[in-house]
PDB file of N, CA, C and O in Angstrom:
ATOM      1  N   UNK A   1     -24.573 -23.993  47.000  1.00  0.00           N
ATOM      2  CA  UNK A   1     -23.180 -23.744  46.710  1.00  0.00           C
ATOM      3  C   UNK A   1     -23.061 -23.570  45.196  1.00  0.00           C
ATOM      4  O   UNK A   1     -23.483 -24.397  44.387  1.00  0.00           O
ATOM      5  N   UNK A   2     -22.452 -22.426  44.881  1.00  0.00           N
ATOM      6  CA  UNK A   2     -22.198 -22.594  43.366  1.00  0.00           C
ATOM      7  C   UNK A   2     -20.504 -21.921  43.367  1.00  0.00           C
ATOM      8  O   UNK A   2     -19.669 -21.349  44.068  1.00  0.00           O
ATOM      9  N   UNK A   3     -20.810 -22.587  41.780  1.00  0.00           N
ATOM     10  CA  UNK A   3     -19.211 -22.875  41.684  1.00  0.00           C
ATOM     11  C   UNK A   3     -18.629 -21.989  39.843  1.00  0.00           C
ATOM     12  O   UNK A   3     -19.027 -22.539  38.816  1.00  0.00           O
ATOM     13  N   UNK A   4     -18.027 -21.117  39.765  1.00  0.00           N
ATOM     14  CA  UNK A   4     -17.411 -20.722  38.764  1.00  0.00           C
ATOM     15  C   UNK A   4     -16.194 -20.810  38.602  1.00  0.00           C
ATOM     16  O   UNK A   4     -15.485 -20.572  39.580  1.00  0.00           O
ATOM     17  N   UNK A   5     -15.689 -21.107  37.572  1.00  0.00           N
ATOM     18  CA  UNK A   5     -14.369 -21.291  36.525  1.00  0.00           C
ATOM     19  C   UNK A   5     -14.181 -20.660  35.664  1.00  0.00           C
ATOM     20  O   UNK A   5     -14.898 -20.534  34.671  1.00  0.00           O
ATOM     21  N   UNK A   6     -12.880 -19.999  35.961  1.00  0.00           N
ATOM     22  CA  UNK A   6     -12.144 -18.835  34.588  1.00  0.00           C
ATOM     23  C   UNK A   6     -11.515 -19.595  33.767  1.00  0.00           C
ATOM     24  O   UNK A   6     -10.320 -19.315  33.852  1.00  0.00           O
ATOM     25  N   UNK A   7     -11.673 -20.315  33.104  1.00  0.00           N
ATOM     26  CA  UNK A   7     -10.242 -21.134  32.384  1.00  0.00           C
ATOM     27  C   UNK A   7      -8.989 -20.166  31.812  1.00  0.00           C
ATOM     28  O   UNK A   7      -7.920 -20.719  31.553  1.00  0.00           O
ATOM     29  N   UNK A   8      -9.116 -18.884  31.640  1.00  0.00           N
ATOM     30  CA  UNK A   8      -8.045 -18.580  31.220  1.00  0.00           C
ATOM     31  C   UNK A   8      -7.617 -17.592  32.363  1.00  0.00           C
ATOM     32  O   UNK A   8      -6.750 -16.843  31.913  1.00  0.00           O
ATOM     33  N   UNK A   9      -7.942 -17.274  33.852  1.00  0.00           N
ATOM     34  CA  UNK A   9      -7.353 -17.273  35.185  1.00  0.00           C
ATOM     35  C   UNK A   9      -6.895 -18.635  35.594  1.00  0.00           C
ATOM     36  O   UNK A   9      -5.778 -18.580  36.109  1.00  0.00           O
ATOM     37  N   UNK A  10      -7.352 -19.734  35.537  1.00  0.00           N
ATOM     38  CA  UNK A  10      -7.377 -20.861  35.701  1.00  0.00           C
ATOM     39  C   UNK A  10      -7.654 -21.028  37.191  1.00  0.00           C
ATOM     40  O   UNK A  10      -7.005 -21.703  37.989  1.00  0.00           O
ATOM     41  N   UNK A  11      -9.039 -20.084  37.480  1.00  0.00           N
ATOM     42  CA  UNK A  11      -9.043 -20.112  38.783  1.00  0.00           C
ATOM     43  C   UNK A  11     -11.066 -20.268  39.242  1.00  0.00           C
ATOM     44  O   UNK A  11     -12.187 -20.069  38.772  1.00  0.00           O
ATOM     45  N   UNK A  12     -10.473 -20.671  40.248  1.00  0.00           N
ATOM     46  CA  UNK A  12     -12.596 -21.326  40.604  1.00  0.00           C
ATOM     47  C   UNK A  12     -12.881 -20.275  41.593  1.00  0.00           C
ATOM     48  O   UNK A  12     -11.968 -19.707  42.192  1.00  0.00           O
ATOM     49  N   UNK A  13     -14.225 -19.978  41.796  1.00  0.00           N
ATOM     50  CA  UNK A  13     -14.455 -19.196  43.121  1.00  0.00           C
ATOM     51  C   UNK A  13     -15.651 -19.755  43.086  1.00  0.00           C
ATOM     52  O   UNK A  13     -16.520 -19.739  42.214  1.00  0.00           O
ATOM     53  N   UNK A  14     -15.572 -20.573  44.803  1.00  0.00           N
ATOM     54  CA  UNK A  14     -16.853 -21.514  45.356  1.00  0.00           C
ATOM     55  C   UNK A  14     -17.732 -19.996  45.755  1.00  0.00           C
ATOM     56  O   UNK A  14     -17.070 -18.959  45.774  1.00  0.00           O
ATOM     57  N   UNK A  15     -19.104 -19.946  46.038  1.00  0.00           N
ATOM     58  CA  UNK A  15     -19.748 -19.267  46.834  1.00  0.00           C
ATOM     59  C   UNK A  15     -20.968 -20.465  47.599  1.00  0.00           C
ATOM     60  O   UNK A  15     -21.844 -21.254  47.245  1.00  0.00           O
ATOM     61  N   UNK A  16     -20.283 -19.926  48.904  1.00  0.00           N
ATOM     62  CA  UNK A  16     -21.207 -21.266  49.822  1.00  0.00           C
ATOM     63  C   UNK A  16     -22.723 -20.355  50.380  1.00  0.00           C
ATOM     64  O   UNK A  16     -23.341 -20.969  51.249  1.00  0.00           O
ATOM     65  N   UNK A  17     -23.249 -19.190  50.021  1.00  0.00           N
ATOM     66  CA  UNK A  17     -24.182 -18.357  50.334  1.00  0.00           C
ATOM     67  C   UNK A  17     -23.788 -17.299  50.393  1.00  0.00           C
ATOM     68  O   UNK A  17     -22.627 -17.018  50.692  1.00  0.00           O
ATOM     69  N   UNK A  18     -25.131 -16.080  49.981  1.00  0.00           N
ATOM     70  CA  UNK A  18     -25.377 -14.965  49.781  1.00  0.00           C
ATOM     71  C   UNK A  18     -25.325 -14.265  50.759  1.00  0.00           C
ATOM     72  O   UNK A  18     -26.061 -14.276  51.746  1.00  0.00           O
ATOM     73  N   UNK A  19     -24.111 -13.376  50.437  1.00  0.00           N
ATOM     74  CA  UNK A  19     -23.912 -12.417  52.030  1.00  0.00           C
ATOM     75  C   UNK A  19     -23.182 -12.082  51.539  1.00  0.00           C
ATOM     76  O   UNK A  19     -22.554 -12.634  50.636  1.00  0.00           O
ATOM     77  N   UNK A  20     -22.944 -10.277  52.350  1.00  0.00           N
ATOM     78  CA  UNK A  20     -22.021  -9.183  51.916  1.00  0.00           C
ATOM     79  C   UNK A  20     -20.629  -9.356  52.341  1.00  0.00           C
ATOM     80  O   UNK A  20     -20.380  -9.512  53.537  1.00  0.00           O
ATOM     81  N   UNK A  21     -19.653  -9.341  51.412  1.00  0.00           N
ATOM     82  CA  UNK A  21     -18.211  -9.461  51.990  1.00  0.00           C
ATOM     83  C   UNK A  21     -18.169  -8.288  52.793  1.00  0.00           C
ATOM     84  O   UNK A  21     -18.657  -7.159  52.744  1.00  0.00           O
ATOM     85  N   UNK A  22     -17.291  -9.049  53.685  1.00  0.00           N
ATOM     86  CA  UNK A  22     -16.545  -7.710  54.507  1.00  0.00           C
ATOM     87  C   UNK A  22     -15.134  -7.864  54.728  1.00  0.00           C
ATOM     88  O   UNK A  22     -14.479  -6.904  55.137  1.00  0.00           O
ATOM     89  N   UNK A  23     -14.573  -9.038  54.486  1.00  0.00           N
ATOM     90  CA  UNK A  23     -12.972  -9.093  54.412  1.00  0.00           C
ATOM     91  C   UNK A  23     -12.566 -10.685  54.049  1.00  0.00           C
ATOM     92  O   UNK A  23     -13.186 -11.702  54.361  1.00  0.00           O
ATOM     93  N   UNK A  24     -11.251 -10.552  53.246  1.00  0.00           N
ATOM     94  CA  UNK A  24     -11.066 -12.082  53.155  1.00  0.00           C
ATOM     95  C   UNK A  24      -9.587 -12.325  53.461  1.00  0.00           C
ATOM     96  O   UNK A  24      -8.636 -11.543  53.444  1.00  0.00           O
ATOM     97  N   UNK A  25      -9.669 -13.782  53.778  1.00  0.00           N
ATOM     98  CA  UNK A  25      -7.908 -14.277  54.485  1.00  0.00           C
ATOM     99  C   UNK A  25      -7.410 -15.381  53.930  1.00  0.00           C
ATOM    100  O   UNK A  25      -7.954 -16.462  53.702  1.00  0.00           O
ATOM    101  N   UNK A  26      -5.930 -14.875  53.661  1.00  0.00           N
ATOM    102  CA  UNK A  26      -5.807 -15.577  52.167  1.00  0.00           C
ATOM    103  C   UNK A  26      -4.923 -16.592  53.282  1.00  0.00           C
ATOM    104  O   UNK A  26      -4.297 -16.168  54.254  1.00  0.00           O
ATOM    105  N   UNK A  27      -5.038 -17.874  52.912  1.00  0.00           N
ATOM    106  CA  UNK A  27      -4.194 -18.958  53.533  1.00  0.00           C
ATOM    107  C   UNK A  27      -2.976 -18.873  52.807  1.00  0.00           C
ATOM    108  O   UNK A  27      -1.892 -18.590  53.316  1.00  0.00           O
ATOM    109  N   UNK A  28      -3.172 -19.122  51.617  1.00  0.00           N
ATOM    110  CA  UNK A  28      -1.517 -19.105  50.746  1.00  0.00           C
ATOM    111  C   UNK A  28      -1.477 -18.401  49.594  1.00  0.00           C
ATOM    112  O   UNK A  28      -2.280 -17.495  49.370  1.00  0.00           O
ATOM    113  N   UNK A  29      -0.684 -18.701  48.889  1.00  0.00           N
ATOM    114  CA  UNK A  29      -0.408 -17.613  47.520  1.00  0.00           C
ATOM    115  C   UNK A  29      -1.864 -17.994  46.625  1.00  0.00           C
ATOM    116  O   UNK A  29      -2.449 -17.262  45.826  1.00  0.00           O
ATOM    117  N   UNK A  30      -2.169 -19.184  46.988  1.00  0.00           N
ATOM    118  CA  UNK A  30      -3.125 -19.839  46.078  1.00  0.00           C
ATOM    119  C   UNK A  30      -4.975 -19.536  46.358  1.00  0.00           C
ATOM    120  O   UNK A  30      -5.962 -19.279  45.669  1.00  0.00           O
ATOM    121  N   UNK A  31      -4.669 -19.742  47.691  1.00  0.00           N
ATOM    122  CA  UNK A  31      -6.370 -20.233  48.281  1.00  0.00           C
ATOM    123  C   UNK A  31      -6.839 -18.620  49.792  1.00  0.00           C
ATOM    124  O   UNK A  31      -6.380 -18.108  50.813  1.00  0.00           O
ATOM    125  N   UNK A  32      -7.855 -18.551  48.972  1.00  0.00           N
ATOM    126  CA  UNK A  32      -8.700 -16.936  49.969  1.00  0.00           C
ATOM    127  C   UNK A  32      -9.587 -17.483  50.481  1.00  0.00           C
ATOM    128  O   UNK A  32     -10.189 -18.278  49.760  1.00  0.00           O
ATOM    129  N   UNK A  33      -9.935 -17.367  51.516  1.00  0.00           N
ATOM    130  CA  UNK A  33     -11.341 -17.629  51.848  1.00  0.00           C
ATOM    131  C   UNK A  33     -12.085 -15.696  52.417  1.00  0.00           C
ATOM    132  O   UNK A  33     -11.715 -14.738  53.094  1.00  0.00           O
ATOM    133  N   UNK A  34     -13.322 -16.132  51.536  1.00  0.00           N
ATOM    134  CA  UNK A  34     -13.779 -14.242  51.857  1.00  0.00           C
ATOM    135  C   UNK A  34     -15.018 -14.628  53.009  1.00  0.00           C
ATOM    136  O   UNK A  34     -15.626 -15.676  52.790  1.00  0.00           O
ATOM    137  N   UNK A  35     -15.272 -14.107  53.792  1.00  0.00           N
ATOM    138  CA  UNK A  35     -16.079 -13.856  55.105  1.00  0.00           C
ATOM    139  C   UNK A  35     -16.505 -12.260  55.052  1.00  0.00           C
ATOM    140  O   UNK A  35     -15.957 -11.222  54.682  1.00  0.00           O
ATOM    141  N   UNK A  36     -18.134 -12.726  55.779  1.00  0.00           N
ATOM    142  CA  UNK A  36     -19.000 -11.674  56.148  1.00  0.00           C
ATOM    143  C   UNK A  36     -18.916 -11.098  57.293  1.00  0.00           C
ATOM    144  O   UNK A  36     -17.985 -11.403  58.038  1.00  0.00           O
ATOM    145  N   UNK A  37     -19.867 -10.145  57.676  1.00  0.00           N
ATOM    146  CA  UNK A  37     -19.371  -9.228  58.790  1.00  0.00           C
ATOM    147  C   UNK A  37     -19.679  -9.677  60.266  1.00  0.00           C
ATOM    148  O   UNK A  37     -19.416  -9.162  61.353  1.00  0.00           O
ATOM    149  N   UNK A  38     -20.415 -10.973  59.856  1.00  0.00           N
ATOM    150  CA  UNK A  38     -20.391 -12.051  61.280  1.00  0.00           C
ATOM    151  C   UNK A  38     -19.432 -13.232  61.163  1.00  0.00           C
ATOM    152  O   UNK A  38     -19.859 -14.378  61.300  1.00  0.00           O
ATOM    153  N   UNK A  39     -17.884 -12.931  60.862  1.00  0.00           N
ATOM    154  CA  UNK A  39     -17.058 -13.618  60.561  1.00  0.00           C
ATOM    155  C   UNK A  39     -17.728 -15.099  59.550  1.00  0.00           C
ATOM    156  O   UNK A  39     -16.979 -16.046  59.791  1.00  0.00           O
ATOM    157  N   UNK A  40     -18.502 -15.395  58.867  1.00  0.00           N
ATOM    158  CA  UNK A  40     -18.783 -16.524  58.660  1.00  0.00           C
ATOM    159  C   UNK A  40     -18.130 -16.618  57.048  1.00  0.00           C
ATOM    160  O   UNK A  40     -17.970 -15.526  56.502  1.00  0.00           O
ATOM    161  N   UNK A  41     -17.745 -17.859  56.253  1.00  0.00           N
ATOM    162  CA  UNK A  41     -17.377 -17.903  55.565  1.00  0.00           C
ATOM    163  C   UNK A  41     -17.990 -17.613  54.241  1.00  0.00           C
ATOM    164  O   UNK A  41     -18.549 -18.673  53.961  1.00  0.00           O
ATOM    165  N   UNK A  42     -18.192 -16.813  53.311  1.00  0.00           N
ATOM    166  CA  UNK A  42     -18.924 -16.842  52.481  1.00  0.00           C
ATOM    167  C   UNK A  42     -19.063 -17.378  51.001  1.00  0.00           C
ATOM    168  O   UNK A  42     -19.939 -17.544  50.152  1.00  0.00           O
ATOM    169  N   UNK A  43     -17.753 -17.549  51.167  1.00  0.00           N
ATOM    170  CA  UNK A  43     -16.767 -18.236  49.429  1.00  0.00           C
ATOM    171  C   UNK A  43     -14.992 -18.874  49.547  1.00  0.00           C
ATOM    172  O   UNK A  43     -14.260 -19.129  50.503  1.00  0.00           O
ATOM    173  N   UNK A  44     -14.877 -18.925  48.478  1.00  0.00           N
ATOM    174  CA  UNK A  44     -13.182 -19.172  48.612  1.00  0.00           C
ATOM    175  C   UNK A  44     -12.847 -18.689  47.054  1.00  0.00           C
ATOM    176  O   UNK A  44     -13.728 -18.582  46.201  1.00  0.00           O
ATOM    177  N   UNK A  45     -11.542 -18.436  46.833  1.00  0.00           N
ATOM    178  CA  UNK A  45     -11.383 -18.172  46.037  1.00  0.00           C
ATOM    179  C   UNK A  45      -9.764 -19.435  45.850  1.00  0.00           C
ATOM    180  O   UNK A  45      -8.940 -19.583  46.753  1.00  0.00           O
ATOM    181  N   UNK A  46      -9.706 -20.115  44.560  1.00  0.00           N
ATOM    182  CA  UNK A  46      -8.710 -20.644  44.562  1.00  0.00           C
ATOM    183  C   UNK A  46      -7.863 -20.561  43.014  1.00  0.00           C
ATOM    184  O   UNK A  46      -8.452 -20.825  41.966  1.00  0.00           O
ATOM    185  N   UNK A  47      -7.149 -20.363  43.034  1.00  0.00           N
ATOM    186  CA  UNK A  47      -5.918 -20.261  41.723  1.00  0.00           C
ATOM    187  C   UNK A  47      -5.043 -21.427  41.553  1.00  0.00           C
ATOM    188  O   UNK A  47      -4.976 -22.398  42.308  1.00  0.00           O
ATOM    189  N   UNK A  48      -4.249 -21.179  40.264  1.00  0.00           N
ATOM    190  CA  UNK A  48      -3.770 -22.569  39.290  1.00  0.00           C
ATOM    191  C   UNK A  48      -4.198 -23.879  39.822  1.00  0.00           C
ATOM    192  O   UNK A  48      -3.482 -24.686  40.414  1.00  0.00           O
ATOM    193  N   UNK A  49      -5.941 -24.035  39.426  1.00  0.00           N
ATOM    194  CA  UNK A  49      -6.278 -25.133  39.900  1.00  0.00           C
ATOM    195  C   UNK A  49      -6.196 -26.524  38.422  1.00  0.00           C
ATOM    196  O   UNK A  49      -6.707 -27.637  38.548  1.00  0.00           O
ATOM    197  N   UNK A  50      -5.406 -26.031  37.090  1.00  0.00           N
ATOM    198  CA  UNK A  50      -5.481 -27.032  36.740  1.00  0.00           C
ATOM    199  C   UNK A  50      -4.105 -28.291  37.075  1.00  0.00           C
ATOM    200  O   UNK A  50      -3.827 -29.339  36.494  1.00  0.00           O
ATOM    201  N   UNK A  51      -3.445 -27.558  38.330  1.00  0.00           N
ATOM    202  CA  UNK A  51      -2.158 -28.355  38.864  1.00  0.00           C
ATOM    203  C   UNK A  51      -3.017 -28.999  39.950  1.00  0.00           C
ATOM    204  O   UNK A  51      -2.486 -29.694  40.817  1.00  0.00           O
ATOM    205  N   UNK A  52      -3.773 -28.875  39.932  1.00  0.00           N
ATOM    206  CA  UNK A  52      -4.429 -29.606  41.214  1.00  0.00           C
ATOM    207  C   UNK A  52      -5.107 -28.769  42.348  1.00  0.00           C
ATOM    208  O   UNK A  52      -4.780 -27.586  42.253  1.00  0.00           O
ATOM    209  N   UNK A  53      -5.883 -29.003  43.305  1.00  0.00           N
ATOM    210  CA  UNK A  53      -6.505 -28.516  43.832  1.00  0.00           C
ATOM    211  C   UNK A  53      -6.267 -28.427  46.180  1.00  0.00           C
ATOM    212  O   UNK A  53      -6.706 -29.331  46.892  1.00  0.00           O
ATOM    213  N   UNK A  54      -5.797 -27.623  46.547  1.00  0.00           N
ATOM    214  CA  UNK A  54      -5.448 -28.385  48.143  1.00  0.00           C
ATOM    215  C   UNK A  54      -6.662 -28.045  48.454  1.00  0.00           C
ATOM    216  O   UNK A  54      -7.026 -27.035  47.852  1.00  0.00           O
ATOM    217  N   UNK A  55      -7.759 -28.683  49.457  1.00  0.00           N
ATOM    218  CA  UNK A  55      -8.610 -28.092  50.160  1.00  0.00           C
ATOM    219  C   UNK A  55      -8.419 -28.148  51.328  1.00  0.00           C
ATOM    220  O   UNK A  55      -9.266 -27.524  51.967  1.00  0.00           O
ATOM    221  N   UNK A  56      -7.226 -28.909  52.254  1.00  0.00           N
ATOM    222  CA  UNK A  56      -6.916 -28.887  52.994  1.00  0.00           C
ATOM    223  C   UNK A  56      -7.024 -27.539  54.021  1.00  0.00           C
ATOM    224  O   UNK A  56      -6.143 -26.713  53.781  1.00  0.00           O
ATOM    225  N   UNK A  57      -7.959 -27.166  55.136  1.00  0.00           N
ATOM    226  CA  UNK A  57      -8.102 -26.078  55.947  1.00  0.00           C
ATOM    227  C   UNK A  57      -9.309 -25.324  55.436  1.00  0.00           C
ATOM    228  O   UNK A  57      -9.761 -24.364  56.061  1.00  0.00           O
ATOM    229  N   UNK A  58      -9.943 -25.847  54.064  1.00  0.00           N
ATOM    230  CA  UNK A  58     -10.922 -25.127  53.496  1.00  0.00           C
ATOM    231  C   UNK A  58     -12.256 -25.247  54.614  1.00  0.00           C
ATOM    232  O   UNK A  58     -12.615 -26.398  54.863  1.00  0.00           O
ATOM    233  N   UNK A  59     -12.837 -24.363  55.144  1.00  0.00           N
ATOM    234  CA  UNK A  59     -13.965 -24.198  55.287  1.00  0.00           C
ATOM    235  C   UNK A  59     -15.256 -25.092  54.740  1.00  0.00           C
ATOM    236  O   UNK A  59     -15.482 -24.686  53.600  1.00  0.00           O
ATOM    237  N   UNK A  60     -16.305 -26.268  55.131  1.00  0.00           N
ATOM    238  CA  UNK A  60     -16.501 -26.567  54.376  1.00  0.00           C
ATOM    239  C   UNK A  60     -16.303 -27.860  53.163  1.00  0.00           C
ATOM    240  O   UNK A  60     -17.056 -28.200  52.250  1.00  0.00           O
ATOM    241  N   UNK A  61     -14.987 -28.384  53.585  1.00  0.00           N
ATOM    242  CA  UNK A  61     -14.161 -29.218  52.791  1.00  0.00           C
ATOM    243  C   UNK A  61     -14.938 -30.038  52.293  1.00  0.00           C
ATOM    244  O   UNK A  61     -15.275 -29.943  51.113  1.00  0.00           O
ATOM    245  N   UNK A  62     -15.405 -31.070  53.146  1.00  0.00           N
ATOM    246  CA  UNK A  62     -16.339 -32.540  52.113  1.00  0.00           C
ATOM    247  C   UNK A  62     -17.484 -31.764  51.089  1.00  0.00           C
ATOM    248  O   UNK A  62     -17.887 -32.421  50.128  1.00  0.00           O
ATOM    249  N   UNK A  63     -17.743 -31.079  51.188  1.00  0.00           N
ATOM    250  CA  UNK A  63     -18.684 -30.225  50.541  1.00  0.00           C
ATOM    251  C   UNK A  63     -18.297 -29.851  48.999  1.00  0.00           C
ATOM    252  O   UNK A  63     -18.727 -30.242  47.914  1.00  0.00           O
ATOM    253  N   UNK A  64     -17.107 -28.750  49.464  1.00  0.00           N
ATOM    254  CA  UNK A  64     -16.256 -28.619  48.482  1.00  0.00           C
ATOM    255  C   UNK A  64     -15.564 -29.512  47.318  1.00  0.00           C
ATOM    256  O   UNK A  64     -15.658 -29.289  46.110  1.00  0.00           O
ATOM    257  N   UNK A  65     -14.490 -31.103  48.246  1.00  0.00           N
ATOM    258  CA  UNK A  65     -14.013 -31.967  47.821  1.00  0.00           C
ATOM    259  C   UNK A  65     -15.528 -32.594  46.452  1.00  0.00           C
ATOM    260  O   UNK A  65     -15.363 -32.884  45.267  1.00  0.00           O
ATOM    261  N   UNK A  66     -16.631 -32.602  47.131  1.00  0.00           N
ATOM    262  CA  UNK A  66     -17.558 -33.284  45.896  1.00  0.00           C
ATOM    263  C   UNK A  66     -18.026 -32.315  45.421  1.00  0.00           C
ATOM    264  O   UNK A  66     -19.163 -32.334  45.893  1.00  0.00           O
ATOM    265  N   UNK A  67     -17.951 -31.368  44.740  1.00  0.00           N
ATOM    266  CA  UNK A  67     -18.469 -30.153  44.176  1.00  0.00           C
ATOM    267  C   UNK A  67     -17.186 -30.577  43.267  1.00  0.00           C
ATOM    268  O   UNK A  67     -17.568 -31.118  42.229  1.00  0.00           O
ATOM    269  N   UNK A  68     -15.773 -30.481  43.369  1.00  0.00           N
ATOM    270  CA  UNK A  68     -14.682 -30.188  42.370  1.00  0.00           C
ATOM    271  C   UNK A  68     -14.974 -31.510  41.978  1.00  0.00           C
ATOM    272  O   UNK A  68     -15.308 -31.521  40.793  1.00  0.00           O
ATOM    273  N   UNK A  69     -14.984 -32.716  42.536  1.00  0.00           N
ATOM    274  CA  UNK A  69     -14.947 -34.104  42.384  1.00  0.00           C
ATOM    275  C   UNK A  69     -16.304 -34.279  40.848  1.00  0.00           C
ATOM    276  O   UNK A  69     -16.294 -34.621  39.666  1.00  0.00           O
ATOM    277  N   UNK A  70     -16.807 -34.029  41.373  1.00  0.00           N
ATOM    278  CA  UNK A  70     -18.193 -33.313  40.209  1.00  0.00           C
ATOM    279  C   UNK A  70     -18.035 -32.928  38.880  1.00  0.00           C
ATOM    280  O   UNK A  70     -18.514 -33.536  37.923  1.00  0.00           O
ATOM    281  N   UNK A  71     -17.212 -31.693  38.813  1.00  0.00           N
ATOM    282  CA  UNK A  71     -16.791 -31.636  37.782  1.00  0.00           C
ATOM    283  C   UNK A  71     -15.538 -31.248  37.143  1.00  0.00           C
ATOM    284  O   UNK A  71     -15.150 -30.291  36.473  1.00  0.00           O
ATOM    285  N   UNK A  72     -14.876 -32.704  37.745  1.00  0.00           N
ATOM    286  CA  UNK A  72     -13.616 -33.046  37.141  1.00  0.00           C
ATOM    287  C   UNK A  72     -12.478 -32.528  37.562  1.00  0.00           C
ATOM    288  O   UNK A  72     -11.392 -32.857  37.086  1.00  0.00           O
ATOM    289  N   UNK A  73     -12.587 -31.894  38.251  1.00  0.00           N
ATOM    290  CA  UNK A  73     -11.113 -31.030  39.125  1.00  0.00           C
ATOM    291  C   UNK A  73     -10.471 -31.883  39.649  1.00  0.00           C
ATOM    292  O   UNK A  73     -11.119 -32.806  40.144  1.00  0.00           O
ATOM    293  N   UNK A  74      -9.072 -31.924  39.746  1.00  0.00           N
ATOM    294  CA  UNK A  74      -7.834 -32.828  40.780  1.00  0.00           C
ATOM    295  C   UNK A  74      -7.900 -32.479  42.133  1.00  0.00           C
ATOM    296  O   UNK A  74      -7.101 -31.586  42.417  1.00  0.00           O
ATOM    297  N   UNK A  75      -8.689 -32.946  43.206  1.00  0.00           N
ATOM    298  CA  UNK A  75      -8.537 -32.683  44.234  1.00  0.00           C
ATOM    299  C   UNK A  75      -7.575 -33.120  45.072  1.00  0.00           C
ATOM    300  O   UNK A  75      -7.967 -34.083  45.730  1.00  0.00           O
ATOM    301  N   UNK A  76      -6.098 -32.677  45.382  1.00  0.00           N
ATOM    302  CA  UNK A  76      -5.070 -33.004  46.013  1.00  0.00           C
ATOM    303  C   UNK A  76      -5.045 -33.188  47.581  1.00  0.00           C
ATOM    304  O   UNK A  76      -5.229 -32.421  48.526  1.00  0.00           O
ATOM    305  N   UNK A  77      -4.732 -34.560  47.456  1.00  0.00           N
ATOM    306  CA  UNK A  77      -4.616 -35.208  49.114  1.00  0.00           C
ATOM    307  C   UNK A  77      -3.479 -35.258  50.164  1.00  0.00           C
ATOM    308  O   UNK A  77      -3.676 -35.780  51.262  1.00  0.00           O
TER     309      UNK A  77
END
């Protein structure tokens, strides 16, 4: 799993493995999750995460939750 940060998007994009997008579904204004062409999840994309973070429905979550938990992100409960 790797993990990048724009600080001045103020936005993270997890990638949980290497695979070709083929479409992504955005839960809210905030949080995408992008999937490959065997529906499987391949990343997420999340915005204004220095207000905090929902992972709630994320694909993945405990995974995720200690990845942000890691380095220093507000993970909102």
């Amino acid at each position: 799993m790797l993990i990048q940060y724009d600080k001045e998007a103020d936005a993270i994009y997890i990638k949980f493995k290497q695979g070709k997008y083929a479409y992504g579904k955005e839960l809210d204004d905030l949080r995408r999750v992008d999937y490959d062409s065997k529906d499987r999840p391949i990343g997420v994309e999340l915005l204004c995460v220095s207000r905090g973070i929902d992972t709630m429905d994320l694909p993945r979550r405990p995974e995720i939750d200690e990845l942000l938990a890691q380095q220093c992100f507000k993970v909102l409960v």
